[in-house]
C-alpha positions in Angstrom: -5.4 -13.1 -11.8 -2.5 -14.5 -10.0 -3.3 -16.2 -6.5 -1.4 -15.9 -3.1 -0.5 -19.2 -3.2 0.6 -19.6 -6.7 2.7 -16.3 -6.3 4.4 -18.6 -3.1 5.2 -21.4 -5.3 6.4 -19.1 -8.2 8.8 -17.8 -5.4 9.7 -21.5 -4.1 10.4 -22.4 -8.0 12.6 -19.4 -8.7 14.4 -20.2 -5.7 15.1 -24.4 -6.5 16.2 -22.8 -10.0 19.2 -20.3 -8.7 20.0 -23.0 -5.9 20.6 -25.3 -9.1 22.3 -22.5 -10.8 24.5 -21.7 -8.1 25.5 -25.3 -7.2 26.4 -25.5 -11.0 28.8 -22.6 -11.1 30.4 -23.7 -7.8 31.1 -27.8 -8.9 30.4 -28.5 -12.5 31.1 -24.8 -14.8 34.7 -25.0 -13.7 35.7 -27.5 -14.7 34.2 -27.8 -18.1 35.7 -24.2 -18.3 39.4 -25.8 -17.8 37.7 -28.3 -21.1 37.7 -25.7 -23.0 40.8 -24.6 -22.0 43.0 -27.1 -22.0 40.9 -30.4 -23.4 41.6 -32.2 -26.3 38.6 -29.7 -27.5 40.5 -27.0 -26.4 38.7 -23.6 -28.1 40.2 -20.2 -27.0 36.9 -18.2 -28.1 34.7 -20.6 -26.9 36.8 -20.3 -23.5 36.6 -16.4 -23.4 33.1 -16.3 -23.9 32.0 -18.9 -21.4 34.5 -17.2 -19.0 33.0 -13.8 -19.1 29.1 -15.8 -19.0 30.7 -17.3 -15.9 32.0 -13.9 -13.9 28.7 -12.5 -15.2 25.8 -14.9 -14.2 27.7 -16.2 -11.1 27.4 -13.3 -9.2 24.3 -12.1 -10.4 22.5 -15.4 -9.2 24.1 -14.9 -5.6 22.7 -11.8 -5.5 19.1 -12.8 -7.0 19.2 -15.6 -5.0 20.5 -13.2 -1.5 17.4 -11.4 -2.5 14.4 -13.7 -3.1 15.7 -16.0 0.1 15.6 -13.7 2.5 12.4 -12.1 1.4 11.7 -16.0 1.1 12.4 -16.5 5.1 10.8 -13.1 6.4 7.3 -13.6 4.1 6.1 -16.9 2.7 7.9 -19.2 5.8 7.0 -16.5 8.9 3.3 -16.1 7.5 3.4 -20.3 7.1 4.6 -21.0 11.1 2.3 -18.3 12.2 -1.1 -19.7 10.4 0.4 -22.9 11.6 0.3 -21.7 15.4 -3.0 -19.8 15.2 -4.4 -22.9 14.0 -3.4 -25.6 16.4 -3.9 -23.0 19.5 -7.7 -22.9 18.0 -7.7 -26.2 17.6 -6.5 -27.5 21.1 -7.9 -24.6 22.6 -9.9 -22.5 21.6 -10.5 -18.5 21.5 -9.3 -18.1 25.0 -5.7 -19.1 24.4 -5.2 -16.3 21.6 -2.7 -14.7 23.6 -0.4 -17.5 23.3 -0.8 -17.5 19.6 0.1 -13.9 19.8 3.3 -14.7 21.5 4.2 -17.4 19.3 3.8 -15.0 16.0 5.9 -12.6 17.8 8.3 -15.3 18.5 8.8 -16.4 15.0 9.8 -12.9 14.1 12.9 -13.3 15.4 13.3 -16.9 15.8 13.1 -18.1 12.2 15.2 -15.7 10.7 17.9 -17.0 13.4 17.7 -20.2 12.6 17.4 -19.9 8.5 20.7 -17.7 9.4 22.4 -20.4 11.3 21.4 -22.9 8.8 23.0 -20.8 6.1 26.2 -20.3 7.6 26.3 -23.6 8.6 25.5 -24.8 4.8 28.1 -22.6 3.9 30.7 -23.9 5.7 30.3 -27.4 4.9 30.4 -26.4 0.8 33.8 -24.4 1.6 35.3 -27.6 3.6 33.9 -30.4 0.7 35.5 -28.0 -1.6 38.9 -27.8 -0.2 38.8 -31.1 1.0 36.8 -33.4 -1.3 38.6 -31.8 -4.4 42.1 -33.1 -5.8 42.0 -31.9 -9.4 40.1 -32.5 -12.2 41.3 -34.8 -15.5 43.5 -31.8 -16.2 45.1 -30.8 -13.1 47.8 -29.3 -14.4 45.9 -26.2 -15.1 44.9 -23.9 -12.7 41.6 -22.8 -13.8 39.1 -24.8 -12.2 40.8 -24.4 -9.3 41.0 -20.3 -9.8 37.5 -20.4 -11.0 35.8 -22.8 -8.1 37.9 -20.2 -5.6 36.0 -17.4 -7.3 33.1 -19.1 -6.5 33.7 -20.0 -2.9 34.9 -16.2 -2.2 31.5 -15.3 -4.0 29.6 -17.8 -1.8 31.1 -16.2 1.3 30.5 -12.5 0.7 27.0 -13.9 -0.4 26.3 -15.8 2.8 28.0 -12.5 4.9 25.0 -10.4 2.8 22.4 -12.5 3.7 23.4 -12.6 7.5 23.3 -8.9 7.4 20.0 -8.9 5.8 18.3 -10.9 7.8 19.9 -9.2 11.5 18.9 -6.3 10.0 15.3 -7.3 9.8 15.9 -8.9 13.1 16.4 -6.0 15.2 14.0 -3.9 12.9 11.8 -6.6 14.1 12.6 -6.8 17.9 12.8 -2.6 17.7 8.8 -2.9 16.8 8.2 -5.3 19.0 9.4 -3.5 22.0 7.8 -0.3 20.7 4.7 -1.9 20.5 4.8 -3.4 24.0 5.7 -0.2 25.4 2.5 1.1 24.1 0.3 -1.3 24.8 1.7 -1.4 28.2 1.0 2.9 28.3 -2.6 2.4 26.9 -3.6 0.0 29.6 -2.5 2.2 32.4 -4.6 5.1 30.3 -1.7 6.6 29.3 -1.9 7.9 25.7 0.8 10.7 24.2 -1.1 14.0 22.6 -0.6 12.4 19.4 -2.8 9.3 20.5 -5.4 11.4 22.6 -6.0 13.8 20.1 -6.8 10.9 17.3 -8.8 9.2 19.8 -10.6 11.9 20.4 -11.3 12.8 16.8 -12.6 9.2 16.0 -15.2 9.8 19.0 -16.4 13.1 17.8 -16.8 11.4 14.3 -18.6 8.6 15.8 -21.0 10.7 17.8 -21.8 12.5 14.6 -22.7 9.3 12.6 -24.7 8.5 15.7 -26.4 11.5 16.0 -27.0 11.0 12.1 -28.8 7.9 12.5 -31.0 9.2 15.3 -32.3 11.4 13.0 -33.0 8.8 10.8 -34.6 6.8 13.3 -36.7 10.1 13.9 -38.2 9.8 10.4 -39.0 6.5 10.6 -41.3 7.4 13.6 -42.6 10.2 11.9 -41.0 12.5 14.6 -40.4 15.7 13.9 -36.3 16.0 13.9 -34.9 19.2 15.8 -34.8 21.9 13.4 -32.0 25.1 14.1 -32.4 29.0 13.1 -30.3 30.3 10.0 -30.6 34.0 10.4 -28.2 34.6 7.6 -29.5 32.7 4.7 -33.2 33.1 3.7 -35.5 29.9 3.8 -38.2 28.9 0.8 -41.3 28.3 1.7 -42.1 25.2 3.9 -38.2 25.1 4.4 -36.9 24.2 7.4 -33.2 23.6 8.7 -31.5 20.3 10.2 -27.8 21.6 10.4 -25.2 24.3 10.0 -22.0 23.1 9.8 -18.9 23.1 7.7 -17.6 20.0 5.5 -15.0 19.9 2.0 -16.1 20.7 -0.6 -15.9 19.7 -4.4 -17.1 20.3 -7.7 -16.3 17.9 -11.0 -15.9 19.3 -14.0 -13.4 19.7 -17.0 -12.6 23.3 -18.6 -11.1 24.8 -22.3 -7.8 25.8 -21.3 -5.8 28.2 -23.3 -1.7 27.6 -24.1 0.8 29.5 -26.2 3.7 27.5 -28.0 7.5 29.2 -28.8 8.9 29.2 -32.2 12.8 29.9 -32.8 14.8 31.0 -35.3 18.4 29.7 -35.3 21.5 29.5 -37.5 24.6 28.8 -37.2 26.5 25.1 -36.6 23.6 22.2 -37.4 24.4 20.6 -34.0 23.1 24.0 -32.9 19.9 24.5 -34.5 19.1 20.8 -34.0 19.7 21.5 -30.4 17.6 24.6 -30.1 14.8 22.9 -32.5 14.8 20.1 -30.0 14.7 22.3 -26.7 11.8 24.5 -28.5 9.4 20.8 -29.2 10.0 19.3 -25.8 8.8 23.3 -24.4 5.7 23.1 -26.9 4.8 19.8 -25.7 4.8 20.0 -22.2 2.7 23.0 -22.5 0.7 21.0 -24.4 0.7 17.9 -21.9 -0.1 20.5 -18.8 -2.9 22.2 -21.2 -4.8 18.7 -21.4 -4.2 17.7 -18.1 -5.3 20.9 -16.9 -8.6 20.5 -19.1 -9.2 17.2 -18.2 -12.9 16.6 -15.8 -11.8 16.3 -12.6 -12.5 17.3 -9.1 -11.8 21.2 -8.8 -12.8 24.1 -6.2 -11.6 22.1 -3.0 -12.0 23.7 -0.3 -13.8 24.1 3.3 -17.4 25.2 2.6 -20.2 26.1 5.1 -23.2 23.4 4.4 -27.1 23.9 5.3 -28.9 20.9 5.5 -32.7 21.4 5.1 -35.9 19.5 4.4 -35.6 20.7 0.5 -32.0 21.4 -0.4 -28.2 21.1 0.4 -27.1 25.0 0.7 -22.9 25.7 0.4 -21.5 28.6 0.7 -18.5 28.4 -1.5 -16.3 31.0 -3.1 -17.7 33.9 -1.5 -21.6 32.9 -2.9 -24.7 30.8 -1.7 -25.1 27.4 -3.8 -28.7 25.6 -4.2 -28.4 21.9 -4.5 -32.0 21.1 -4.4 -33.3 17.4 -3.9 -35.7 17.3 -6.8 -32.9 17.8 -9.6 -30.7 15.0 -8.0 -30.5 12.1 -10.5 -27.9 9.7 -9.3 -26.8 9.7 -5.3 -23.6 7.7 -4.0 -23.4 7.8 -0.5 -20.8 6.3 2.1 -21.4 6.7 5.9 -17.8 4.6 6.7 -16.2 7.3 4.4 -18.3 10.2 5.9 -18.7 11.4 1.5 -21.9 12.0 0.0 -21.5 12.4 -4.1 -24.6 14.0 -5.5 -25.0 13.9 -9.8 -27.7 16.5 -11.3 -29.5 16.6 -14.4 -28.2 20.1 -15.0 -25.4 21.2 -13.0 -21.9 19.4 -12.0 -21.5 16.9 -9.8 -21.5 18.1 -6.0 -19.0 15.8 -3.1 -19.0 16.7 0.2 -16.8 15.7 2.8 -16.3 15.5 6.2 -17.9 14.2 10.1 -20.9 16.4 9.4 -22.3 14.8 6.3 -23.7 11.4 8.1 -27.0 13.9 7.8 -26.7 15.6 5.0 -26.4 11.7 3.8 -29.3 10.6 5.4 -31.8 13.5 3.9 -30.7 12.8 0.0 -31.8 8.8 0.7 -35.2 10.2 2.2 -35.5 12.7 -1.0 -35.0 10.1 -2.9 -36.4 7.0 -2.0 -38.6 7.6 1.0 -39.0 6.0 4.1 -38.0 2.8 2.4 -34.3 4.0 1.5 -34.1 4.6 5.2 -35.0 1.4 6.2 -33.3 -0.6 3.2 -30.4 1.5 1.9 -27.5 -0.9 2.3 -25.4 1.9 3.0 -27.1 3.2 6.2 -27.7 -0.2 6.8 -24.4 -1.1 7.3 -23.6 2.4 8.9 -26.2 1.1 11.6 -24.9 -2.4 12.1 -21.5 -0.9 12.7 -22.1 1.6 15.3 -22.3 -0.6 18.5 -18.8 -1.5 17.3 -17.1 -0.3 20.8 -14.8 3.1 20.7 -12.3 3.5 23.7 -12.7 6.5 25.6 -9.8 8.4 26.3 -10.6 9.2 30.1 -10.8 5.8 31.1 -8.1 5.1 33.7 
């Protein structure tokens, strides 16, 4: 597996090799081009070919190397000066001056690409003046090509340098557009002012964390051999000994492949062969994307997604799904993969499909499989609810603060 850094240096080598290419085209291909065409070695094929190499690969390395520079000056160098910064400020000052660093990082998204742009056009200039006037002919002077060809490369050179500019004031102002947004909303959010957008996904991260907290009360509950608050389903009759935790709903999903049924078309056709080997074409491409949607259709997958009522009880998961009642009880559970951060609880059976559900409401459902299945100590040592519980005093904004 490729590293970071050894995808950085692969960019720094591929950029020293089109710098070398293009300083080649621009002072030494012309004028072993006028060689070949007027030398004592003079070869008018040999010419032609290396001529057409030349209009070809000059312009393709200006581009390439347009491309990779810039990308060059707005990744590997930006990312370079800002672990640079971060690292002295926590060096000479610590934690408290991170605000600095900040400012520096935004600073460099704006200041670097200015100066790699000034560099550039300065670079470019001072190859167009050594050119025009460093340059008094080659050993055959008489001809024009080197001179014709080392224009074409200066002209190239130019629009080249004019692309890069543009690239790179693009991302500027991308970059100072973001910038500004960004301070306008940090600046809204300290006065407490937050757009609908904002307030409602704040709020919807605080009811989902108040459900993963409530879930691990529950579990903390158990562990104390407390008697968790049970609810009344007057809908849906109980076994015995059953009792309920929650009523609530949460996606649904089933996994599971099917036979699938598919027709093909057959064609008779006469007439010119260009025709029928047209219409026998058109009639196998038809069969075999029927074919192709036929497998992929068949294929195990996740199927029956939907929004699904879910009882949570001492015994079983109950979902009512597509219009019926569904039994998931603990007991036939064989395999259980459980993730509080992505509120989903996956549940495998030794004879039915495999059950997900999804959603802010399964933190419980969650926390009753690990009990069926491991006790009191999968409550205490399952690294998922673990973790869960480690990460809830991580602080969440409330949107009515002023």
């Amino acid at each position: 597996m490729t590293s970071k850094r050894g995808s950085q240096v692969g960019r720094f080598i591929w950029l020293g090799m089109l710098v070398a290419l293009v300083i080649f085209g621009l002072a030494t291909a012309p004028e072993l081009l006028e060689g070949l065409h007027l030398g004592p070695g003079a070869d008018e094929v040999a010419f032609s070919f290396a001529t057409l190499a030349y209009f070809l690969l000059l312009p393709a390395a200006l581009l390439a190397l347009v491309i990779l520079s810039t990308y060059v000056v707005r990744v590997d160098l930006l990312h370079a000066m800002e672990s640079r910064w971060a690292s002295r400020i926590r060096t000479e000052s610590g934690a408290t001056e991170s605000s600095n660093a900040e400012k520096l990082r935004r600073r460099g998204r704006w200041a670097l690409p200015l100066l790699a742009l000034a560099g550039t056009l300065a670079l470019t200039a001072a190859v167009v003046a050594l050119a025009f006037t460093g340059y008094d002919g080659g050993p055959y002077a008489e001809d024009d090509v080197a001179r014709t060809l080392r224009g074409l490369g200066l002209a190239l050179l130019f629009w080249a340098s004019v692309l890069f500019a543009v690239l790179l004031l693009f991302g500027l102002g991308r970059a100072s557009l973001r910038g500004a947004a960004a301070n306008r909303r940090e600046s809204r959010h300290r006065k407490g002012n937050y757009t609908r957008k904002e307030r409602s996904q704040l709020e919807t991260q605080r009811y989902s964390h108040d459900r993963l907290a409530a879930a691990l009360r529950f579990r903390d509950e158990m562990l104390d051999e407390r008697v968790p608050q049970t609810i009344d389903v007057w809908d849906f009759g109980a076994a015995d000994g059953e009792v309920f935790f929650q009523d609530t709903p949460a996606t649904y999903a089933r996994y599971y492949g099917r036979d699938v049924a598919y027709s093909t078309s057959s064609g008779f056709f006469f007439g010119h062969p260009a025709f029928v080997l047209a219409g026998l074409a058109v009639t196998a491409m038809g069969n075999a994307s029927a074919r192709s949607r036929a497998q992929m259709e068949a294929a195990e997958q996740w199927r029956e997604w939907q929004t699904a009522r879910v009882l949570v009880s001492n015994q079983r998961l109950v979902c009512f799904a597509g219009g019926r009642w569904l039994s998931f009880w603990y007991s036939g559970v064989v395999a259980s993969y459980p993730s509080m951060r992505e509120r989903t609880l996956t549940l495998q059976f030794g004879d039915a499909e495999p059950l997900m559900l999804v959603g802010d409401h399964v933190p419980l459902a969650i926390v009753m499989a690990t009990y069926s299945m491991h006790g009191r100590r999968g409550l205490l040592g399952h690294p998922d609810l673990v973790a869960a519980a480690a990460a809830l005093s991580a602080p969440v904004r409330d949107v009515r603060e002023p």
